[in-house]
PASEBA-1860 file (N, C-alpha, C; in nm, 3 decimals):
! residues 69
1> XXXXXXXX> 0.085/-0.118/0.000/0.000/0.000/0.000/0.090/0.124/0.000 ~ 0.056/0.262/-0.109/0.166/0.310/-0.123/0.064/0.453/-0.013 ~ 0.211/0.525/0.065/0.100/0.663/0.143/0.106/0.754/0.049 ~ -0.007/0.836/0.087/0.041/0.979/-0.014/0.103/1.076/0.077 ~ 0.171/1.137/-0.032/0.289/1.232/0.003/0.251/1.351/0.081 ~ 0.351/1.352/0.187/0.302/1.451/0.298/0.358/1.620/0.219 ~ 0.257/1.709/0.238/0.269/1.807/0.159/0.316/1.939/0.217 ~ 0.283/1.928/0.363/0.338/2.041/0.502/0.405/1.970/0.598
9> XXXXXXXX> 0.517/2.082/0.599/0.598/1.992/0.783/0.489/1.997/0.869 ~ 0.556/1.924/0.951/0.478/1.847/1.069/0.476/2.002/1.148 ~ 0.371/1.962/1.224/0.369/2.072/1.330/0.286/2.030/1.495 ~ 0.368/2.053/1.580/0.324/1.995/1.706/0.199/2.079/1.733 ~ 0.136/2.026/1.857/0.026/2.147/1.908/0.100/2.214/1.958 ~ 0.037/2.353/2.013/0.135/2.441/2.092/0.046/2.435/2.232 ~ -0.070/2.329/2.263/-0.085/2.306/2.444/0.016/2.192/2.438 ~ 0.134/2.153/2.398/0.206/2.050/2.425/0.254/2.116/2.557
17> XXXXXXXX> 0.345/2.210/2.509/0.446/2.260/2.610/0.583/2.208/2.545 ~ 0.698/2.264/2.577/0.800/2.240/2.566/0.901/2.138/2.608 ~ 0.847/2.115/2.680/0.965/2.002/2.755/0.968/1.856/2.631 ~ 1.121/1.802/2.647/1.131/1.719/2.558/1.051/1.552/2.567 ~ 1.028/1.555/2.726/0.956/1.441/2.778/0.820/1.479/2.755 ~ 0.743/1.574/2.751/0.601/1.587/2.704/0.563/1.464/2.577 ~ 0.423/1.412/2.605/0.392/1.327/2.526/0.321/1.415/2.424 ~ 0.332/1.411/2.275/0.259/1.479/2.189/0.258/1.421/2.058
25> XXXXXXXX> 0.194/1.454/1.934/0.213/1.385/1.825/0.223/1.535/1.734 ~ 0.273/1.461/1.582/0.282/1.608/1.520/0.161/1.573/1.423 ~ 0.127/1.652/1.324/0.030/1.660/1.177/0.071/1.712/1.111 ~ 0.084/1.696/0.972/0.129/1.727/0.854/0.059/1.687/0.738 ~ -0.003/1.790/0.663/-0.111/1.787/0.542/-0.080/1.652/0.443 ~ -0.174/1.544/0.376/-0.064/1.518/0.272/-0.183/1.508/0.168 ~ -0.082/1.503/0.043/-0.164/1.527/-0.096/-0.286/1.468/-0.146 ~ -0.370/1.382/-0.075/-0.496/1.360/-0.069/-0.586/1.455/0.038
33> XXXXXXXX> -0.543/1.496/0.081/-0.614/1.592/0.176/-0.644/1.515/0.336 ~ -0.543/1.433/0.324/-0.558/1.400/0.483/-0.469/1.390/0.575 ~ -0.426/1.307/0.637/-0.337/1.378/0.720/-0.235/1.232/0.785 ~ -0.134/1.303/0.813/-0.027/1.200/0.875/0.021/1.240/1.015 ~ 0.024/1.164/1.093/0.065/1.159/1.224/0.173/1.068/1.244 ~ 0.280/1.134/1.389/0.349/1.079/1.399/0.344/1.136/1.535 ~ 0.487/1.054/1.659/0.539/1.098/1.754/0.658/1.144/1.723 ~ 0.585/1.323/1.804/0.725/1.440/1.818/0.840/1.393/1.930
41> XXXXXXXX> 0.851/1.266/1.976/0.973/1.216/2.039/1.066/1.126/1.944 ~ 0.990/1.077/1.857/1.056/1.011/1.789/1.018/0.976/1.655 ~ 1.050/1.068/1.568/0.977/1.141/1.414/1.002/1.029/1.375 ~ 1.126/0.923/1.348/1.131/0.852/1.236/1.101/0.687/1.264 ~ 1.045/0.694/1.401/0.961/0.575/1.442/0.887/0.487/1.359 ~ 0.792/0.581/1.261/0.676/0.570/1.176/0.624/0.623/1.173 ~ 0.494/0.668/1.037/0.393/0.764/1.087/0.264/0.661/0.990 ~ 0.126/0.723/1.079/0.015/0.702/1.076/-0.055/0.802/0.952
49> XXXXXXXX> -0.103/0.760/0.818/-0.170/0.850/0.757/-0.367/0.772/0.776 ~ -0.398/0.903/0.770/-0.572/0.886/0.772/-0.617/0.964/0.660 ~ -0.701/0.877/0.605/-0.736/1.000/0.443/-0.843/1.089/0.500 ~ -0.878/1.182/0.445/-0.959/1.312/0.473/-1.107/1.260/0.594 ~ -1.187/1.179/0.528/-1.287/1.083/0.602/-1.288/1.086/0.703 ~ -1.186/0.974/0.753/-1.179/0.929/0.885/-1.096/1.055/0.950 ~ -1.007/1.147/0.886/-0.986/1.243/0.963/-1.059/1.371/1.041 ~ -1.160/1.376/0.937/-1.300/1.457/1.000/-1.338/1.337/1.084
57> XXXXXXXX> -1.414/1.240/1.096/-1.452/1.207/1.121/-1.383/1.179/1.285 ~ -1.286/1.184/1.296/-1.211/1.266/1.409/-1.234/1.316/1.493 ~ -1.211/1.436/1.442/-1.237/1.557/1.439/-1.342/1.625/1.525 ~ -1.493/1.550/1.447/-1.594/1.549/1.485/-1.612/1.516/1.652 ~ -1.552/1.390/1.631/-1.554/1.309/1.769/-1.468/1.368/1.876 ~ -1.377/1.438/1.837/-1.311/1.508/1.948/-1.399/1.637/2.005 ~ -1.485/1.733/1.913/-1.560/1.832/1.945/-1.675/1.836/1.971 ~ -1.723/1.714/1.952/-1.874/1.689/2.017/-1.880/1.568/2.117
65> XXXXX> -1.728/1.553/2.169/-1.721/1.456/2.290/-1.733/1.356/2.297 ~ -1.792/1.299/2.173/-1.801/1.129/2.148/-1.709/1.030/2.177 ~ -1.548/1.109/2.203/-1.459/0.971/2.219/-1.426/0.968/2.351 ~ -1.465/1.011/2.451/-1.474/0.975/2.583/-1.335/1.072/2.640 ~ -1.307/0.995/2.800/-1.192/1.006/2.823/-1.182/0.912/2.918
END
């Protein structure tokens, strides 16, 4: 399965905070219009792409509270 090409650097959140032990992930646009994730501790670990869909679909779930805590 081939990914599509990430089209923006990654960019952390900025409620991470700074410290290098903070747990966070980055996002970076890619040329289908969805998105790739990775961990900002360790960029070349791997990264996770989600096509546009399931990335709203996200999205959604993060702002109307659906995915719990």
């Amino acid at each position: 399965m081939k990914h599509p090409d990430v089209v923006t650097a990654f960019k952390k959140a900025s409620a991470s905070g700074a410290s290098p032990t903070t747990d966070c992930v980055e996002v970076a646009h890619t040329a289908d219009g969805g998105r790739a994730v990775r961990d900002s501790k360790n960029p070349t670990g791997g990264t996770q792409f989600y096509p546009p869909a399931e990335w709203a679909a996200f999205l959604h779930g993060l702002k109307s509270g659906d995915l719990g805590r």
